[in-house]
N, C-alpha and C positions, 0 to 999 in steps of 0.2 A: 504494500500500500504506500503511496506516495505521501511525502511529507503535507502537499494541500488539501490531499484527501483527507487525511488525516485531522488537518485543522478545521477543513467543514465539517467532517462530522463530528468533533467535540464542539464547534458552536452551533448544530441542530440541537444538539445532545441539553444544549438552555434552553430550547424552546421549551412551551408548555406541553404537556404531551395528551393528547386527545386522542383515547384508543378509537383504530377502525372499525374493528369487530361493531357489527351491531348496528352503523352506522344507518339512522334514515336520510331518503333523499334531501331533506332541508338542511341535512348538518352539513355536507357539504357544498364550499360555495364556486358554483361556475363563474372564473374570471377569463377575461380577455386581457391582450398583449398592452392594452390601453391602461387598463386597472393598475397597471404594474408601472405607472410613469406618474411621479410626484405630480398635485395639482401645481400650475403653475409651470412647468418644466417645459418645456419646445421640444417638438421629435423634428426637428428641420434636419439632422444627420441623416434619421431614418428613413423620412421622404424623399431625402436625395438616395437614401440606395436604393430604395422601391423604383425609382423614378429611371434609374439607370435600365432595367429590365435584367434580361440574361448575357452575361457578362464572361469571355472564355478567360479562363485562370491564368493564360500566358499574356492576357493584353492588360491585365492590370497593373497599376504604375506603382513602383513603391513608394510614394508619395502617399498613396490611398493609404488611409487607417482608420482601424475604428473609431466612432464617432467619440468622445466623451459623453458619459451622463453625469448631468449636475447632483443626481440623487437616487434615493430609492425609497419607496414609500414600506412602510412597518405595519401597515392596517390589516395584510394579513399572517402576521409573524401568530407561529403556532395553533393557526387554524387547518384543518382540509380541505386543500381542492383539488377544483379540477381546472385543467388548462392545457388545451389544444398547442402542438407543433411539430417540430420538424426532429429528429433526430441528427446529431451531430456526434459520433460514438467516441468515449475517450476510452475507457476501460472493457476488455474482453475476457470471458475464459471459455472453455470448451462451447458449453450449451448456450451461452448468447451474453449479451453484453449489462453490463454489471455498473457501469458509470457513463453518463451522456452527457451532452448540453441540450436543450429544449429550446429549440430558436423559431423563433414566430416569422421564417417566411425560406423557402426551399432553397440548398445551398450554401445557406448562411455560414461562413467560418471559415468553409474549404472554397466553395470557386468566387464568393466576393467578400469584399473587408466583411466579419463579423458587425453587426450592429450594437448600438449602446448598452453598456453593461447592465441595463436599469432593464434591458429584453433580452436579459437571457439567463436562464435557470439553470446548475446542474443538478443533474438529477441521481441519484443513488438509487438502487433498489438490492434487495439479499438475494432474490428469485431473479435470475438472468434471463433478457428478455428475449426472444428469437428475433431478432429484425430483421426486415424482410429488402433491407439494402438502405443507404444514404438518403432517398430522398422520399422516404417514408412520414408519414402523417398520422399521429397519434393523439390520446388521452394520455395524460398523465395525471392521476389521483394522489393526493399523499399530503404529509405532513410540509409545511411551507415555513419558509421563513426567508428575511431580509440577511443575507451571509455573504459578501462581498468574498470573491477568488482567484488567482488568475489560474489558468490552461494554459497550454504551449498552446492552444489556439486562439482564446481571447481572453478580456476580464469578464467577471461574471459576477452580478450584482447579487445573485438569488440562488437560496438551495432548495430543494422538492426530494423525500424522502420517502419514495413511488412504495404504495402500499396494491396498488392498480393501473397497469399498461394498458392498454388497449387499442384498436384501430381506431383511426378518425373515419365517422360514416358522413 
């Protein structure tokens, strides 16, 4: 296990801890990639990279970088959700992948700059998920919280403590 892994999950490990077992549909709350951006905060980084489209991985400038985010919002530190994205896989073992990033739009990390750290979750789970490749679309359920990290791929404002994988329908 890697030393940032490491550090994320001793500051999940403060969160409050809200068992899943049991859970009815109200306790968990469905957020968007929106809910996850300080009031107040400008996504202008992020609409320039939506805005670029599909983008090949040798014509980007090393000039490009991820955007900065000014912040990250705590409203839902040690709640359950749910929150729709993309896979970006960092950690593997045999039966499927074990640590990710959760990026809110297809691509993101590997063929364009990663987006503001305030949009992007890693995600842990114990039960390693079968992925079905890169540019895959999922749920992710779990334990949440505001954990700032970096990856050799980007920084990452947010950690998601996957109690529940699922397809995006």
């Amino acid at each position: 296990m890697t030393v940032t892994r490491r550090r994320l999950i001793a500051s999940l490990t403060a969160l409050p801890f809200v068992p899943a077992a049991g859970l009815a549909a109200g306790d968990v709350i469905d957020l968007t990639w929106k809910d996850l951006i300080p009031e107040g905060e400008e996504i202008t980084g992020l609409d320039r990279l939506r805005d670029l489209g599909v983008v090949q991985h040798e014509q980007l400038s090393t000039g490009f970088v991820q955007p900065e985010a000014v912040g990250v919002t705590d409203a839902y530190d040690g709640r359950m959700v749910r929150l729709p994205g993309f896979i970006v896989p960092l950690d593997f073992e045999a039966t499927g992948i074990t640590a990710f990033i959760l990026a809110p739009f297809v691509g993101a990390c590997i063929h364009v700059p990663p987006p503001p750290a305030n949009q992007l979750v890693f995600v842990t789970t114990e039960t390693p998920y079968e992925s079905a490749g890169l540019f895959e679309a999922v749920y992710v359920t779990g334990m949440f919280g505001a954990a700032a990290t970096g990856t050799q791929l980007a920084e990452v404002g947010y950690a998601l403590t996957a109690e529940r994988i699922e397809p995006y329908d």
